[in-house]
C-alpha positions as MATLAB code, in Angstrom:
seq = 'XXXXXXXXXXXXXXXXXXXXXXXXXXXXXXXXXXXXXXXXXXXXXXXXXXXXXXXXXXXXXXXXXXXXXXXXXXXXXXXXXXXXXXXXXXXXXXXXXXXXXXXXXXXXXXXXXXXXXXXXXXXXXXXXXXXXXXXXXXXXXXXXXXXXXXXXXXXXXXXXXXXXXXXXXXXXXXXXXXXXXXXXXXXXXXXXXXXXXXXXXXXXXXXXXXXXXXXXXXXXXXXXXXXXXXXXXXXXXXXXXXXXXXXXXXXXXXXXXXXXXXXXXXXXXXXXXXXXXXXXXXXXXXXXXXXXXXXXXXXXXXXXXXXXXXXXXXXXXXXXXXXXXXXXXXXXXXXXXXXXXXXXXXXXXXXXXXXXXXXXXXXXXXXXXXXXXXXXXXXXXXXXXXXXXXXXXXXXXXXXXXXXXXXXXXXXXXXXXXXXXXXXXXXXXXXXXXXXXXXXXXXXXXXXXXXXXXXXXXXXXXXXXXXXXXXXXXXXXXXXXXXXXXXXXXXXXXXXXXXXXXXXXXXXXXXXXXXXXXXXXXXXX';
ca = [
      54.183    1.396    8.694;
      52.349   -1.501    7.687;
      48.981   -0.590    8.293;
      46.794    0.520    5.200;
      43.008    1.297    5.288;
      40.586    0.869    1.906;
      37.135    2.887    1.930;
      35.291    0.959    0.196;
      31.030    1.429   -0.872;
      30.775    3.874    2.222;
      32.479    0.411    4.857;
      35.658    1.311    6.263;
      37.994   -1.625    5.997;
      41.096   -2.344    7.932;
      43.501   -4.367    6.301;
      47.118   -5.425    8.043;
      49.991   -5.620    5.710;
      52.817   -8.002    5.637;
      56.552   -7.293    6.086;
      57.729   -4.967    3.528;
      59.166   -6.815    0.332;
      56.915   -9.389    0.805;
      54.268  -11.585   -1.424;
      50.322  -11.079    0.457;
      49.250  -14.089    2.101;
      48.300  -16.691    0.317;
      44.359  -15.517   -0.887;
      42.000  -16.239   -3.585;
      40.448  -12.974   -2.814;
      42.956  -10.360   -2.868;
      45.664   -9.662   -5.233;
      48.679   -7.066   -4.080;
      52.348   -6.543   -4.484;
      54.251   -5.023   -1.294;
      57.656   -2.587   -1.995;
      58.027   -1.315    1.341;
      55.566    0.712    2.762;
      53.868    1.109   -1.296;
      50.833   -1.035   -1.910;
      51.054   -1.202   -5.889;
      48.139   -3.070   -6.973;
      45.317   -3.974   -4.425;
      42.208   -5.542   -5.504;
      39.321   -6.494   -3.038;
      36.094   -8.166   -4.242;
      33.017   -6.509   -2.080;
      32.051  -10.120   -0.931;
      35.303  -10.837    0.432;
      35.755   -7.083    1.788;
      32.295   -7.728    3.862;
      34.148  -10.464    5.148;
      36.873   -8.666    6.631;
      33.835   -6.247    7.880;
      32.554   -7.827   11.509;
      29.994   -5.081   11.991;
      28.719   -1.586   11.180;
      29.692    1.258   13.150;
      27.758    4.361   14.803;
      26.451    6.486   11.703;
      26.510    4.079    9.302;
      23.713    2.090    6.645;
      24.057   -1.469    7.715;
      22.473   -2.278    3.589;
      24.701    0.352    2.380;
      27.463   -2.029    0.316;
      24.489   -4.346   -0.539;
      24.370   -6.635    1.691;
      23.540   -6.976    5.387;
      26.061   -5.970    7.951;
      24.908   -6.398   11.328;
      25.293   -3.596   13.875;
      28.101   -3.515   16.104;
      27.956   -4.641   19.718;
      25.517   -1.915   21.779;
      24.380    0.146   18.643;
      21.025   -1.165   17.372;
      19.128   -0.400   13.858;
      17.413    3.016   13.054;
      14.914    4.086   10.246;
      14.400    7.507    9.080;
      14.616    9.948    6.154;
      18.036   10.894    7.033;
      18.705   13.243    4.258;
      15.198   14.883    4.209;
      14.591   13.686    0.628;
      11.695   11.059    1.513;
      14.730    8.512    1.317;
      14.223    5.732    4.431;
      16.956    3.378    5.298;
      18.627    2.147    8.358;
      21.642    4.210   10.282;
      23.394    2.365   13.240;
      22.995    3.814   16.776;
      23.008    3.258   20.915;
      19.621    3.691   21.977;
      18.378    6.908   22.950;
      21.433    8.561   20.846;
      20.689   12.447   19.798;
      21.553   11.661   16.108;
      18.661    9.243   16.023;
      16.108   11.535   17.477;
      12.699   10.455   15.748;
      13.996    7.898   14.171;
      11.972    4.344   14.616;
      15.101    2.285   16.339;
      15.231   -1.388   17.756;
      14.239   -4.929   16.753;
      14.929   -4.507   12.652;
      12.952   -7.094    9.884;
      15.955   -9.903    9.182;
      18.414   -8.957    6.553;
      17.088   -8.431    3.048;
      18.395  -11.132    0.036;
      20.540   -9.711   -2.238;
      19.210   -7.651   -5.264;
      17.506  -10.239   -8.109;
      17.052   -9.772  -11.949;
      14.324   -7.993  -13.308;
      11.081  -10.384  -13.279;
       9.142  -10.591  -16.490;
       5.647  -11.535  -14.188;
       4.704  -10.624  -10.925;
       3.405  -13.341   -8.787;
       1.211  -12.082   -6.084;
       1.459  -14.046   -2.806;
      -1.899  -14.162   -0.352;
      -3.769  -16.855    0.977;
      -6.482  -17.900   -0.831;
      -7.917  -20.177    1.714;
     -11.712  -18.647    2.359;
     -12.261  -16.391    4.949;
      -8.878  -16.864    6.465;
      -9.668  -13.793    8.860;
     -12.644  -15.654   10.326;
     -14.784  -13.076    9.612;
     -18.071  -15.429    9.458;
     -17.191  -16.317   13.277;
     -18.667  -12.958   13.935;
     -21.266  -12.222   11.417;
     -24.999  -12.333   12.340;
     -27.211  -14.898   11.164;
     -24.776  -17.340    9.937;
     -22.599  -20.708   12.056;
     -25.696  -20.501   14.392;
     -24.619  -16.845   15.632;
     -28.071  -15.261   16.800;
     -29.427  -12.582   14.493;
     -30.349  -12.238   10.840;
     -27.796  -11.649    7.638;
     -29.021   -8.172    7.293;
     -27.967   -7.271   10.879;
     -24.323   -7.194    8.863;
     -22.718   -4.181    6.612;
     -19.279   -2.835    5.590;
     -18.078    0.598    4.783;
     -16.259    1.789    1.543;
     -13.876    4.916    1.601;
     -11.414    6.180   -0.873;
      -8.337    9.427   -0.797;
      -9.016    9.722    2.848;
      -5.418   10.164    3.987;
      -4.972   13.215    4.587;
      -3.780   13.756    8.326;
      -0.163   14.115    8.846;
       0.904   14.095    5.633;
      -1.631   15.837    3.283;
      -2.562   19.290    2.161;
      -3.895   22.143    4.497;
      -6.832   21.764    6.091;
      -7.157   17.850    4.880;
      -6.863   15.881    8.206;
      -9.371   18.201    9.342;
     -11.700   17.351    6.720;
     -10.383   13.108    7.087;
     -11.806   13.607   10.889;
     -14.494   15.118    9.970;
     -15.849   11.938    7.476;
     -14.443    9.693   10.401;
     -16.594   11.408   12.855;
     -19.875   10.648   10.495;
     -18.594    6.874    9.646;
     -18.449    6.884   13.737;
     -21.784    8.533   14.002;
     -23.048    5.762   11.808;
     -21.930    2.668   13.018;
     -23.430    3.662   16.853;
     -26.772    4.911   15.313;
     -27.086    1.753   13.426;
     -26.261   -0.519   16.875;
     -28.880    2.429   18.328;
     -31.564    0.765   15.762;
     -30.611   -1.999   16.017;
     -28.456   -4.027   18.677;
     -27.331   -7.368   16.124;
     -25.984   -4.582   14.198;
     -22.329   -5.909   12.736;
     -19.758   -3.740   10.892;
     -18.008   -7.059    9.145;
     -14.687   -5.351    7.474;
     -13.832   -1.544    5.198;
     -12.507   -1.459    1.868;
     -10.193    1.379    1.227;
      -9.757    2.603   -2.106;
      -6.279    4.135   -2.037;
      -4.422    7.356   -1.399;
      -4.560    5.943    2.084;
      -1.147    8.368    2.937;
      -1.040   11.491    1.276;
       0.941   13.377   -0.062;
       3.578   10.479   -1.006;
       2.475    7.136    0.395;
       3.080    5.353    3.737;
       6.154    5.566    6.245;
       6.624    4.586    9.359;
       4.285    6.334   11.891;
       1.800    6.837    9.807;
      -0.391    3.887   10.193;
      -1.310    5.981   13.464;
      -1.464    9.059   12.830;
      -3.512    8.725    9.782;
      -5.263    5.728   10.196;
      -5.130    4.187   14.011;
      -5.869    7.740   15.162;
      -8.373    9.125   13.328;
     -10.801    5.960   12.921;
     -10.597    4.635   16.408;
     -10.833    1.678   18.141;
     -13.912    0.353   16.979;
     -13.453    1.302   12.989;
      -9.973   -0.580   13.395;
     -11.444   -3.178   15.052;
     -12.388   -5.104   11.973;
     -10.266   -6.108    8.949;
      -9.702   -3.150    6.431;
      -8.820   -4.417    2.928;
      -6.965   -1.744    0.616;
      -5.498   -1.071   -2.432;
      -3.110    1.876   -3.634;
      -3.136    4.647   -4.989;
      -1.585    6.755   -7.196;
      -0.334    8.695   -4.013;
       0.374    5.939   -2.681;
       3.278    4.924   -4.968;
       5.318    8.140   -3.692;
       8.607    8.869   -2.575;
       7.712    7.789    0.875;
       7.547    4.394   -0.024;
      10.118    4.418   -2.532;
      11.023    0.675   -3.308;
       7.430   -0.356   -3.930;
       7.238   -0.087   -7.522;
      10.636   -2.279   -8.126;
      10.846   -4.098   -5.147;
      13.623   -6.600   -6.913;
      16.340   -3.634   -6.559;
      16.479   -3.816   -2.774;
      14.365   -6.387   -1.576;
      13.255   -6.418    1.892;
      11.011   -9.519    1.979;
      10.899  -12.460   -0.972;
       8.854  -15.396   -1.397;
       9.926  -18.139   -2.884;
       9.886  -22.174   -2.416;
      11.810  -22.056    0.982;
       8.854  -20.198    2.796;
       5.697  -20.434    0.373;
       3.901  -21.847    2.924;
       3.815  -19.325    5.643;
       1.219  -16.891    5.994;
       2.771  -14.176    4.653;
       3.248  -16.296    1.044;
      -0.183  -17.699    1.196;
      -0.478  -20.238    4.407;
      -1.845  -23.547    3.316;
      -3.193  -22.573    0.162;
      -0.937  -19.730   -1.668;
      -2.072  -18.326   -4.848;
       1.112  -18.264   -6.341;
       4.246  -20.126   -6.303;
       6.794  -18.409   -7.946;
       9.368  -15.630   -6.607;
       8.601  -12.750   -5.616;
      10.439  -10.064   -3.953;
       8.732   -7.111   -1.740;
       9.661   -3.897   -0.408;
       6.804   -1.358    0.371;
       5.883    0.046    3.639;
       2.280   -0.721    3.005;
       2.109   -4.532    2.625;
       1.266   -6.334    5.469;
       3.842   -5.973    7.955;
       4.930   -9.842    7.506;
       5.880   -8.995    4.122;
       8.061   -5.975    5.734;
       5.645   -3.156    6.010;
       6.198   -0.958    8.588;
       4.269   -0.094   11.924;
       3.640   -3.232   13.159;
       0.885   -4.096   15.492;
      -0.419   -0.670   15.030;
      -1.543   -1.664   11.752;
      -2.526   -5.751   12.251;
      -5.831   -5.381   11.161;
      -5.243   -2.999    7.700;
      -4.947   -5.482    5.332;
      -2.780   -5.178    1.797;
      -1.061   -9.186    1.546;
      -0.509   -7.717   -2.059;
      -1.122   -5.237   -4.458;
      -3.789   -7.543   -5.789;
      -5.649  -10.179   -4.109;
      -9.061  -11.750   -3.545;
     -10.554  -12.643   -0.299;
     -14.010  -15.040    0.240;
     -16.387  -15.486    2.448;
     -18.730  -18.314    1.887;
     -21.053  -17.704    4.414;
     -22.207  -14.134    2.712;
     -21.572  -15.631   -0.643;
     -19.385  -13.061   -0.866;
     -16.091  -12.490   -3.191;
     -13.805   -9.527   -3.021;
     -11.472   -8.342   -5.679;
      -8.762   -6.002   -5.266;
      -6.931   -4.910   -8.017;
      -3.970   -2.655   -8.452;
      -4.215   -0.451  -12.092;
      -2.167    1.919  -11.082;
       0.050    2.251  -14.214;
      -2.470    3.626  -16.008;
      -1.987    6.908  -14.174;
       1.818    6.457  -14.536;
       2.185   10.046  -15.369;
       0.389   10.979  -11.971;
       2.098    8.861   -9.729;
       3.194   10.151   -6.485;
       0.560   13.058   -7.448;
       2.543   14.391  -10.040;
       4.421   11.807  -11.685;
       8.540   10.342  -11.583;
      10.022   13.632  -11.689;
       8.469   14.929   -8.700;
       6.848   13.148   -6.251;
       7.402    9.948   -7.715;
      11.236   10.978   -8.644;
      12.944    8.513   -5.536;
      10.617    5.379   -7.231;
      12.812    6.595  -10.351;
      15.772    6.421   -8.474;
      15.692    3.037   -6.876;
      13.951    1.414   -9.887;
      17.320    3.159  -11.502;
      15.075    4.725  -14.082;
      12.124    5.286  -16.023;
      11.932    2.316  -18.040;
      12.496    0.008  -15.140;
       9.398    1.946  -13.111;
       7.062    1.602  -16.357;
       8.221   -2.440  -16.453;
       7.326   -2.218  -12.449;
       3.976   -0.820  -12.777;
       3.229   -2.977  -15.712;
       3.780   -6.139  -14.269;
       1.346   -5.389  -11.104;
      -1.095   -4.290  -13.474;
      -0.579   -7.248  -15.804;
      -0.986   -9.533  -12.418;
      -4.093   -8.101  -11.455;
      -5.409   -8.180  -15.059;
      -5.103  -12.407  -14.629;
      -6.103  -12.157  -11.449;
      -9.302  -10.163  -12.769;
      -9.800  -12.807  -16.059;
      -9.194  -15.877  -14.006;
     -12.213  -14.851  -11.380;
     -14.732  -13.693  -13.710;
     -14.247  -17.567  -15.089;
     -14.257  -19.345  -11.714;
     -15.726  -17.589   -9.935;
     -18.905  -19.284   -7.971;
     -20.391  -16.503   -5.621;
     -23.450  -14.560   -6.402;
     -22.225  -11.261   -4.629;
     -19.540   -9.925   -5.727;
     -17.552   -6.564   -4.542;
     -14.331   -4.981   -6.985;
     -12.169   -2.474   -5.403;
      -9.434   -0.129   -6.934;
      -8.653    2.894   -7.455;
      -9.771    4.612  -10.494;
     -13.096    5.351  -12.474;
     -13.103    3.655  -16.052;
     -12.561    6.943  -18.188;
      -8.947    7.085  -15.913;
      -7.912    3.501  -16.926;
      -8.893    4.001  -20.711;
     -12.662    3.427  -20.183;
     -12.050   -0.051  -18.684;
     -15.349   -0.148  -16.521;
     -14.573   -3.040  -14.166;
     -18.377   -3.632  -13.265;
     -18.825   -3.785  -16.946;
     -16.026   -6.158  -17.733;
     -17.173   -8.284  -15.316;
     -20.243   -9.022  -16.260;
     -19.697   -8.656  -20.494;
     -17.301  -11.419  -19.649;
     -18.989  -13.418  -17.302;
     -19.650  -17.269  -18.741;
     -22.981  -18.489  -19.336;
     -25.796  -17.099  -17.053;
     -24.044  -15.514  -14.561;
     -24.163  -12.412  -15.282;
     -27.975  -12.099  -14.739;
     -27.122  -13.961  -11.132;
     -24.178  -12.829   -9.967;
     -24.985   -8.785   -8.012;
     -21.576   -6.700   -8.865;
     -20.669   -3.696   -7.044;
     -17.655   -1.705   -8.191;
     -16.074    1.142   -5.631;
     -13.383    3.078   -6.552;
     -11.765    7.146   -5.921;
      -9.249    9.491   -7.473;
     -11.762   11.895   -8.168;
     -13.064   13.194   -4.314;
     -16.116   13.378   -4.494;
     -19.182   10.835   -3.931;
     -21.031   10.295   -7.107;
     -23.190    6.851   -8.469;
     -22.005    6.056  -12.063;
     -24.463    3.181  -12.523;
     -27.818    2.625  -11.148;
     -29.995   -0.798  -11.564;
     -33.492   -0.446  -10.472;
     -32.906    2.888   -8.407;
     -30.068    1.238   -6.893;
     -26.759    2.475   -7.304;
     -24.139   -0.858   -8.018;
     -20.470    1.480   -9.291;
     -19.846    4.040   -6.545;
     -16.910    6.907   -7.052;
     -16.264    7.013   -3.438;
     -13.038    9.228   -2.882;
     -15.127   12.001   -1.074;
     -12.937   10.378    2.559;
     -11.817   14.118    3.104;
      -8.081   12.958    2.348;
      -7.960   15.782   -0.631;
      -8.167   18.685   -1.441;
     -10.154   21.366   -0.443;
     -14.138   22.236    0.860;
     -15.331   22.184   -2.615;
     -14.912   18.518   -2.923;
     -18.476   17.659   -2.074;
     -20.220   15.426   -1.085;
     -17.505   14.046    0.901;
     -18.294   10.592    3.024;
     -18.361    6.649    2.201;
     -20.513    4.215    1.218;
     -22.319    1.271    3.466;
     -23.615   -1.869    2.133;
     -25.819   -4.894    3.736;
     -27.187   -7.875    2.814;
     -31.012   -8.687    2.505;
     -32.391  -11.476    4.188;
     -31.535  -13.623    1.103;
     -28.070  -12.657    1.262;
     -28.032  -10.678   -1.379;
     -25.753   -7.257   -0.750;
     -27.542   -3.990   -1.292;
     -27.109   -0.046   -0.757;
     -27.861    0.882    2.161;
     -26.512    4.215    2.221;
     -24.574    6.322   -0.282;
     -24.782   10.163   -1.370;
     -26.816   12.210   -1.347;
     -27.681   10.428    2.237;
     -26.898   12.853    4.993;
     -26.160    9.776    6.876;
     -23.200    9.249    4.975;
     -22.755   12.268    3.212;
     -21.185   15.546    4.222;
     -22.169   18.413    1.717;
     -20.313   20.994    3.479;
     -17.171   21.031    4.691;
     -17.287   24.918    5.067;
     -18.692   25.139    8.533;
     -15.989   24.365   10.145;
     -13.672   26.993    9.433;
     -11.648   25.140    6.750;
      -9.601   26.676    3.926;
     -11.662   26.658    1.079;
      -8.590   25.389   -0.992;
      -4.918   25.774   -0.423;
      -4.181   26.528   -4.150;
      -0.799   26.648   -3.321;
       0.028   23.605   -1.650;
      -2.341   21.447   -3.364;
      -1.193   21.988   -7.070;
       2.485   21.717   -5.789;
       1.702   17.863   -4.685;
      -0.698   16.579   -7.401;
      -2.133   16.909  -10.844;
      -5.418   14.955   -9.448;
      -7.266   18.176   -8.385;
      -9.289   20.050  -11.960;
      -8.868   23.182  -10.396;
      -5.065   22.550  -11.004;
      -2.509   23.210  -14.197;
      -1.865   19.735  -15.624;
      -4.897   18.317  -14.703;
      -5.839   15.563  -17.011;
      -9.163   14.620  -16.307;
     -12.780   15.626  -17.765;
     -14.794   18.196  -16.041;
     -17.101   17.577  -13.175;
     -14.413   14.315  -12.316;
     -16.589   11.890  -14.352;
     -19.653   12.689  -12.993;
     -21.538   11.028  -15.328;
     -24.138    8.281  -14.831;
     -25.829    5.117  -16.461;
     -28.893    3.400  -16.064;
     -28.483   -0.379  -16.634;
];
């Protein structure tokens, strides 16, 4: 019998023998002795053995040996946590097959590059062309468009995502601030018919309990705001939640990379179009980054935008400037909710341990830190917006309203109007005020998590004045953005249970590690 068959990295390999006695055929790539039917030394390099590989069978991971194997003929590519751990990858299957049942099947991103070294820097890759989106095209009072510049306002929400995927009784409580972001977009167009919603910033733990997979950009997001919330560009930034083991690759995305910029595509527009911010490699592989970088849901999600963990976006028009910056590693020990041996504990995994996930988190936040430096020094526009995640006493008291401006060069810190918006604590509460008006916003009360207490609930809206100057225009306690009582409709009061199992974010938990009352103090500038 000359036939012999080699398992080899989960690919099943057939492999033809030559007349017993006989040398192997002449190969560079395999090595073997033949004494009859005995094979006494056989040595097959995993490139060559892919080789000998022509596709990937029903059941199996197309990535699974490293590489990309392409389905064989009538089977087509399937994602889905296949072993129930939170794990996604691909399985091979005909369409409509009962083993795929819920699993997201067809046209597949192309095949990821092979795995890289581990990068020392982090090069973000967006487009820093302004207003790329277009946004001006529809805002009032500017390019000739009919109205006045305070006809326009955006939203700010934070640890909204709670529906299918969060605690008990969350999505209930995520409609509920939907329904009064809704309420006050149409009563606003009531008052006034220029009224403009121009874009929402989203200031992470957009999927609870363990970041985004695929489906979720509608059931959490799609669904819940509706057509005209979703209508208009939504810039976010993670979480601590965020980086969970739904999204397991995103913290090392040089392991398995699913998407990489480099000099053969830095041009495109999802390294940066025409004018990219950075040029050197960078590998991706998060299902929350814009879906040309290889996030998942597709059209669903077109107009939630994340081209990176950190990124800046202009609009000239407004005189507008928005930072987004990722500091999520100063919460290392609370990623995922509660940290890499829990909820966080597949980001361990891929990254292939906990020093490689600290280097990971380090070198976002190191890229946004530059990112945060190199705007404060050339920067030109006199309003100016910062979104992430965290209040200052979570990132080691590092204020970034206050940095801004005690680094600000020459005069512009007396010019330049800086609001700062972040979450993780869920509640709505002003930390600094200037002249009555608040300018640092804790805005994580988006009824994501984690229970009726968490009040006030809601978001913040800001406009412009006729000068083009961005102001408040509603925050808490303003019952027009403000829910103080989530109680009336029937919700559990807290799901004690649940919620402490999932995260160390909530004081009424063990392990919390935050102050009392969620940093609910405030300043006066």
């Amino acid at each position: 019998m000359t036939m012999r068959a080699l398992h080899l990295t989960g690919a099943l390999l057939a492999w033809v023998g030559p007349a017993a006695g006989s040398s192997c055929p002449n190969s560079d790539s395999i090595t073997c002795q033949v004494d009859g039917d005995d094979i006494e030394l056989l040595q097959v390099t995993s490139q060559n053995a892919l080789k000998r590989k022509a596709c990937t069978a029903s059941g199996d991971d197309p990535y699974v040996t490293g590489d990309f194997v392409a389905c064989c003929s009538g089977l087509e590519q399937c994602l889905k946590a296949w072993d129930g751990d939170g794990r996604w990858f691909y399985k091979c299957y005909t369409a409509g097959a009962q083993e795929a049942s819920g699993a997201q099947c067809g046209a597949a991103p192309a095949p990821p590059p092979p795995a890289h070294t581990r990068p020392d820097v982090y090069y973000p890759h967006f487009d820093t062309t302004p207003d790329y989106l277009n946004i001006a095209a529809e805002a009032k009072g500017v390019r000739g468009n009919h109205g006045k510049i305070s006809d326009n306002f955006y939203l700010v929400i934070a640890d909204q995502g709670g529906a299918d995927g969060g605690c008990n009784g969350c999505g209930e409580r995520q409609i509920k601030v939907a329904e009064k972001m809704k309420q006050y977009v149409a009563q606003r167009k009531q008052d006034n018919p220029n009224s403009k919603l121009l874009f929402v910033l989203a200031g992470g733990d957009n999927f609870y309990w363990t970041g985004a997979s695929p489906g979720r950009f509608k059931a959490t997001w799609a669904d819940i705001y509706g057509e005209e919330l979703t209508s208009v560009p939504w810039f976010a930034v993670m979480g601590n939640h965020d980086y969970g083991n739904s999204d397991p690759g995103t913290a090392c995305p040089w392991k398995k990379p699913r998407f990489t910029c480099d000099e053969s595509n830095i041009n495109t527009a999802a390294c940066g179009g025409p004018n990219p911010y950075s040029t050197g490699t960078q590998t991706y592989n998060s299902n929350q980054l814009n879906s040309d970088k290889g996030g998942v849901d597709g059209d669903t999600r077109k107009n939630f935008q994340m081209p990176d963990y950190t990124y800046f976006y202009q609009i000239p028009e407004l005189d507008f400037e928005l930072l987004v910056l990722d500091w999520n590693k100063a919460d290392f020990g609370g990623l995922g909710g509660d940290g890499p041996d829990k909820s966080a504990s597949q980001l361990k995994q891929v990254c292939g341990g906990i020093d490689e996930l600290d280097h990971g988190m380090t070198i976002i936040q190191e890229a946004s830190k530059k990112l945060f430096f190199e705007r404060i020094e050339q920067g030109t526009t006199n309003n100016v917006a910062i979104l992430g995640h965290y209040p200052g006493w979570s990132q080691g008291n590092f204020d970034f309203r206050d940095e801004y401006l005690a680094r600000s060069p020459g005069n512009r810190a007396n010019t330049t109007k800086v609001m700062n918006f972040f979450g993780h604590a869920h509640t709505q509460v002003c930390f600094t005020f200037v002249d009555g008006e608040c300018v640092n916003f804790q805005t994580g009360g988006g009824g994501g998590c984690c229970g009726d207490g968490d009040i006030p609930g809601g978001f913040a809206a800001i406009t412009f004045d006729d000068e083009s100057v961005q102001k408040t225009e509603c925050f808490a306690p303003d019952s027009r953005c403000s829910i103080m009582n989530f109680a009336e409709r029937g919700l559990p009061r807290f799901d004690r249970d649940d919620v402490c199992h999932h995260t160390l974010d909530d004081p009424k938990c063990p392990g919390y590690h935050g102050p009392e009352g969620m940093g609910m103090s405030m300043k006066t500038d």
